[in-house]
C-alpha positions in Angstrom: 0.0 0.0 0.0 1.8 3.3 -0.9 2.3 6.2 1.5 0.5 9.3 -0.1 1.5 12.8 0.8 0.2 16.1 0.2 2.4 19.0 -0.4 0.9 21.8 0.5 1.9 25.4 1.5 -0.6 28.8 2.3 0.6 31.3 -0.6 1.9 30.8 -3.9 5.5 30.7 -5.0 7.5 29.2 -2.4 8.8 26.0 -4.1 5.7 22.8 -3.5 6.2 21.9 -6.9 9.8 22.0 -6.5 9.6 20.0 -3.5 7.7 17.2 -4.6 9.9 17.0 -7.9 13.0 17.3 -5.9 11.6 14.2 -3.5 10.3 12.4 -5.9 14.2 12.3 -7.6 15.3 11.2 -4.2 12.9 8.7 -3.4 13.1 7.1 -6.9 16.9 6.7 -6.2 16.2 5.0 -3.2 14.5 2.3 -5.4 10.8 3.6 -4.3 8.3 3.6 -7.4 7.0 6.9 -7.2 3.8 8.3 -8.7 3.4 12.6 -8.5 0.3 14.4 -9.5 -0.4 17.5 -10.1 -3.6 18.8 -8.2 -2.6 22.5 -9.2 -6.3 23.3 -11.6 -5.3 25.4 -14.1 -1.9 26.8 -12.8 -0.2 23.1 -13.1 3.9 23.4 -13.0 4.8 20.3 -12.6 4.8 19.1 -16.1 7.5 21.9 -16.8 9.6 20.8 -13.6 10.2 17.5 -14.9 10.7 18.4 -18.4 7.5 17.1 -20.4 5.3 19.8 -21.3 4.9 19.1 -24.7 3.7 15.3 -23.3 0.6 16.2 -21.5 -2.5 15.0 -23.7 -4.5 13.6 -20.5 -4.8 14.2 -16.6 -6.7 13.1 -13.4 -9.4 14.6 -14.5 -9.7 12.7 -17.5 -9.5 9.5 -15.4 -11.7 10.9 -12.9 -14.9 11.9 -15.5 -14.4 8.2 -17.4 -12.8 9.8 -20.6 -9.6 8.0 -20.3 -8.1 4.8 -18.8 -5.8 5.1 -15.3 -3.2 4.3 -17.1 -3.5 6.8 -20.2 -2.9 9.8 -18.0 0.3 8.7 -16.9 3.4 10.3 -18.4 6.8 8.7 -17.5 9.5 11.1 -15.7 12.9 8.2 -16.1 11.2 5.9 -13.5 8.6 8.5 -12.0 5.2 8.3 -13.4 3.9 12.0 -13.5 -0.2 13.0 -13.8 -1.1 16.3 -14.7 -3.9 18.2 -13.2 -7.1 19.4 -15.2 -7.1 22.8 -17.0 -10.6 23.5 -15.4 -12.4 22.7 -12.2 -15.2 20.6 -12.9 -18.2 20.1 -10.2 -17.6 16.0 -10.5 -14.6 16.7 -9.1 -15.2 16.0 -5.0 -12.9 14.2 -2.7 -15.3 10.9 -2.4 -14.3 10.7 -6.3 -10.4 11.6 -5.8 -10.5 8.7 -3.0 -12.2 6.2 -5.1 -10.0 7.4 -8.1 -6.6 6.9 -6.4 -7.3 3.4 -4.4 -6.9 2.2 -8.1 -3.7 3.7 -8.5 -2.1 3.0 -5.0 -1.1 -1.1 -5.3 1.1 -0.2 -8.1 3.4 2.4 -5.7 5.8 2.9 -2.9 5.2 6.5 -2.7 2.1 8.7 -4.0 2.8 12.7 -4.1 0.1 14.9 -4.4 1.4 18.5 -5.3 -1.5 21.0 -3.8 -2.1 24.3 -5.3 -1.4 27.5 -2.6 -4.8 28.5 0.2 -7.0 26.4 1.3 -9.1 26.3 -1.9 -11.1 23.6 -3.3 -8.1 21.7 -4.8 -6.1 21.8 -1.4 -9.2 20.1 -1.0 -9.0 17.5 -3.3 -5.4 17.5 -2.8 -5.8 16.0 0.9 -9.0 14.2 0.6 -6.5 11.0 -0.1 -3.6 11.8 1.4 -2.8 9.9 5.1 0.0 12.3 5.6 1.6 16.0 4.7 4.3 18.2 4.1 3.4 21.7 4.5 6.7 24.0 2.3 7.5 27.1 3.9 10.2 30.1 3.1 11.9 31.6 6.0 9.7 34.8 6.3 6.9 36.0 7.9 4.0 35.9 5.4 4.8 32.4 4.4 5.1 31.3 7.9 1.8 32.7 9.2 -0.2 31.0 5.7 1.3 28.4 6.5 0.6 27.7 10.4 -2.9 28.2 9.1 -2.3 25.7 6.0 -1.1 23.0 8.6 -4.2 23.6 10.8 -6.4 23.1 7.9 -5.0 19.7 7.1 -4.9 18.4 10.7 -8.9 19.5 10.6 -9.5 17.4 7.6 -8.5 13.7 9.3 -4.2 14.1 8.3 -2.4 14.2 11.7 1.0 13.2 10.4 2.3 16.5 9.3 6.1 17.9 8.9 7.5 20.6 8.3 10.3 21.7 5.0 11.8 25.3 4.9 12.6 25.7 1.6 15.4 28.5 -0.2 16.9 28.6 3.1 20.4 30.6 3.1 22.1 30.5 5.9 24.0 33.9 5.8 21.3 35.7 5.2 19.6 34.1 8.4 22.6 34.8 10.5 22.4 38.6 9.6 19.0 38.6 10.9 17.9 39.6 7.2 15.5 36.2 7.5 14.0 34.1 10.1 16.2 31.4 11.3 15.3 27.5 11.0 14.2 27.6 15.1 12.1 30.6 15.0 10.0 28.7 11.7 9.5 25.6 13.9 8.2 27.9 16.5 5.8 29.7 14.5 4.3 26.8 12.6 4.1 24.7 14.9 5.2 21.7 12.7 7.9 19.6 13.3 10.7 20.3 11.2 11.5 17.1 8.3 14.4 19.0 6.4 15.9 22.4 5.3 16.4 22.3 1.2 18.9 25.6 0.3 18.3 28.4 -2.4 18.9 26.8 -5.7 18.9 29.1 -8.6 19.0 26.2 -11.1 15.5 25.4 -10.4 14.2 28.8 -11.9 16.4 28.2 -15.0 15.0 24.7 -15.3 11.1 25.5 -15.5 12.2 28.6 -17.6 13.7 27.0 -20.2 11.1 23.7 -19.7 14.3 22.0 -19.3 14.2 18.7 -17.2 14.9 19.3 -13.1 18.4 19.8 -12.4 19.3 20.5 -9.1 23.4 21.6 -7.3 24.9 18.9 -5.3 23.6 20.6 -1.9 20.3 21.0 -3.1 20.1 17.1 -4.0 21.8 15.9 -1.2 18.6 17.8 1.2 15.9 16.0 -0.8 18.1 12.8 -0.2 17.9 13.3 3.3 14.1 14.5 3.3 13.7 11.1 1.6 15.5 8.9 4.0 13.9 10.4 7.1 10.1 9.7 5.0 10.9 6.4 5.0 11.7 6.3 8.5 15.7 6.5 8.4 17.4 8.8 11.6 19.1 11.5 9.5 20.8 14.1 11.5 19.9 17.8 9.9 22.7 19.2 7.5 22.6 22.6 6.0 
């Protein structure tokens, strides 16, 4: 039975799409078979993260309306399997459905990723409705940090108890100076407990910009190894 995660954060632009790509790498190098989708309606980014834009015919809510098989939606990442999310929200669309939808998909996996879009809108909904467990992504600042204390809140009030904590484009100079909260402070005002720190990366931005496939530094992989190991239950001291 796979482990399904929602990653999910309050506002917009703080990395959960690079997140669940970047742990999705890791955990597929671990020898985990690893199935990500996109639950982003109409402002999907996955797709360019891993490279296959131009591959997205089908998504979930194909599968989910009977216009396509399960396995037609799927679009093959290396050994990641990759579902894009619907252009368009569609009233069919309710989390009894998503439940039903993704018990068919679950047997076949190690790890299932669902990739949230920002607030607490109708797809964080959907985006939780089968997950038994969450990551909540947050950026060392204080507007991310208070959306997401409330983002964590909202998923322990719909059944998810098992949630942790990533503070993403973390630089540690920039924290000492005081010019950004530091990783303590974050724990303290989310009141999530902390999985992993991943560093500022600027190859991420050049990847989805040029729809070029995920490339991450050695520092930046080497934190989603980490995160990976710890998910499946590994005692990982924190690096930075």
């Amino acid at each position: 039975m796979a482990k399904k995660i929602v990653i999910a954060s309050g506002k917009g632009g703080v990395g959960k799409s690079t997140i669940t790509a970047g742990l999705s790498r890791a955990l597929e190098t671990e020898g985990k078979k690893v199935l990500a989708i996109d639950f982003d309606i109409g402002l999907r980014s996955l797709d360019l993260l891993f490279g296959v834009r131009e591959q997205v015919v089908k998504n979930w809510g194909d599968v989910l309306l009977g216009n396509c098989e399960k396995e037609h939606a799927i679009i093959q990442v290396g050994d990641i399997d990759f579902i894009s999310a619907p252009l368009n929200f569609n009233e069919a669309f309710t989390c009894e459905k998503v439940k039903e939808m993704i018990a068919k998909y679950e047997e076949n996996y190690d790890v299932i990723f669902f990739d949230a879009p920002a607030g607490i809108s109708e797809g964080f909904s959907l985006a939780c409705a089968a997950a038994d467990s969450a990551i909540v992504v947050s950026t060392p600042d204080d507007v991310c940090v208070r959306s997401v204390e409330i983002t964590a809140q909202k998923i322990a009030s719909s059944g998810i108890k098992d949630i942790r904590l990533v503070i993403n484009r973390f630089i540690k100079k920039l924290s000492a100076k005081r010019r950004f909260l530091n990783i303590d402070e974050v724990i303290n005002m989310t009141y999530v407990q902390l999985i992993g720190v991943v560093p500022y990366d600027t190859r991420i931005g050049y990847s989805s910009m040029n729809h070029s496939s995920f490339n991450l530094k050695a520092s930046s992989q080497k934190s989603f190894g980490r995160i990976a190991k710890r998910l499946l239950g590994e005692n990982i001291p924190l690096k930075l």
